[in-house]
C-alpha positions in Angstrom: 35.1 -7.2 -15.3 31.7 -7.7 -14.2 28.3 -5.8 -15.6 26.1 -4.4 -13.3 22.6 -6.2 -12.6 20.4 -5.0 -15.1 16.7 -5.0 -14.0 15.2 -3.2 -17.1 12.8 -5.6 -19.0 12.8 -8.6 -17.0 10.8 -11.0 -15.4 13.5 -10.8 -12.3 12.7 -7.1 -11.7 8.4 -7.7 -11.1 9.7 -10.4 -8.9 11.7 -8.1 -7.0 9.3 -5.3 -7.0 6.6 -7.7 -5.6 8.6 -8.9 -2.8 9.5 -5.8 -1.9 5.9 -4.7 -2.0 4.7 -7.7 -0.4 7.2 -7.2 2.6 6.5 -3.2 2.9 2.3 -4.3 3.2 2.6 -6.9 5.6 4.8 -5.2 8.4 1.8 -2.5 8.5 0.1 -5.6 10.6 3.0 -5.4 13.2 3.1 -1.5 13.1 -0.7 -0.9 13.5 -0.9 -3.2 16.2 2.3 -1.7 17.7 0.1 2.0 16.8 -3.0 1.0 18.4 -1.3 1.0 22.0 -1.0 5.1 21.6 -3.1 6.3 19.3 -6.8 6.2 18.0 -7.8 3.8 15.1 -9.0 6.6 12.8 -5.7 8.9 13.6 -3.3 5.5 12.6 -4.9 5.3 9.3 -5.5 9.2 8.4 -1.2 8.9 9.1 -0.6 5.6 7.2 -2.4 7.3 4.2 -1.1 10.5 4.4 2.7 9.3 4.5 1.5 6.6 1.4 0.5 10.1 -0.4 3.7 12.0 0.4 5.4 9.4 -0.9 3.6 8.8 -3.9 3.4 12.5 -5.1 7.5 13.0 -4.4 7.7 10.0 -7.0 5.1 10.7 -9.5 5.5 14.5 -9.5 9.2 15.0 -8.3 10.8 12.6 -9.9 8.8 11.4 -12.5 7.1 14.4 -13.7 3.7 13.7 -14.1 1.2 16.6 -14.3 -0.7 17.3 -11.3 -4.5 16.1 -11.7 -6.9 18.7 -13.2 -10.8 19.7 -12.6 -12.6 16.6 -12.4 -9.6 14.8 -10.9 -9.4 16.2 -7.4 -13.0 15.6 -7.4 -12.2 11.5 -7.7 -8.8 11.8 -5.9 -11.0 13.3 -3.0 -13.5 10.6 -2.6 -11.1 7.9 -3.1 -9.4 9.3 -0.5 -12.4 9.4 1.8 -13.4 5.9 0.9 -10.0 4.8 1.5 -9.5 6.4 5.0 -13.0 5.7 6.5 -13.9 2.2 5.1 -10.6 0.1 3.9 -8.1 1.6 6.6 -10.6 2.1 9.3 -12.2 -1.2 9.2 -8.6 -2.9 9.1 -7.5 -1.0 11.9 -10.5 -1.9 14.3 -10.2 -5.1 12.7 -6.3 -5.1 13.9 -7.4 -4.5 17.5 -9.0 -8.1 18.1 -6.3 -10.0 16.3 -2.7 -11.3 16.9 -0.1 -9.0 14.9 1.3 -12.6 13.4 -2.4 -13.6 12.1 -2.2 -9.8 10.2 0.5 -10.0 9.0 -0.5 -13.6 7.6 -3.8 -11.9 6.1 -2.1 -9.3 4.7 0.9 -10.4 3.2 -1.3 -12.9 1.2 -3.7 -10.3 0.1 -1.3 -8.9 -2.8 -0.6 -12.7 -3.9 -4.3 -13.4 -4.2 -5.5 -10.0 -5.8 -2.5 -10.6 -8.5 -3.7 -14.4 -9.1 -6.7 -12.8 -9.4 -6.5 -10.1 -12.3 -4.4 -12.9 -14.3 -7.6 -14.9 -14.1 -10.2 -12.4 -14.7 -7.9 -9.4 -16.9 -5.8 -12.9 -18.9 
């Protein structure tokens, strides 16, 4: 009889998890590109982080449990937001107008690889 995979406390599941991860960010290339066609730049990325929050809150506070954020919170969760919308999504999306989906997705997809190479260097 065979065991089922078991994932908990393994190097095997990070690796999983990041490929999973690193797969889900770089088809947002193809998809914004793909976006662009019908819809304005700001719209596309007020959407991508909207359905990233949905997401996120049904995990952390449906399944999870998590409290929801008090007081001060909403006041950081609220200009992250902004920040996040405005500068990082709405610069990528222009920035997705003048270059080829496969050069995104390129850019992108390394982006996690490079950002986790570098807290191993800077957090050990």
């Amino acid at each position: 009889m065979t065991t089922p995979l078991k994932l908990k406390n393994t190097g095997f599941k990070w690796v999983l998890i990041g490929l999973i991860f690193t797969l889900l960010w770089s088809s947002a290339s193809t998809a914004t590109k793909v976006g662009l066609r019908v819809a304005q730049p700001l719209t596309i990325a007020l959407m991508r982080f909207a359905i990233a929050s949905l997401f996120m809150l049904i995990y952390a506070h449906g399944i999870r449990k998590y409290p929801l954020p008090k007081g001060p919170q909403w006041k950081m969760i609220t200009i992250y937001g902004i920040f996040n919308i405005t500068i990082y999504l709405g610069l990528y999306v222009l920035a997705m107008k003048d270059v080829t989906a496969g050069i995104g997705a390129l850019a992108i997809a390394t982006s996690p690889i490079f950002i986790g190479l570098l807290s191993i260097i800077v957090l050990k």
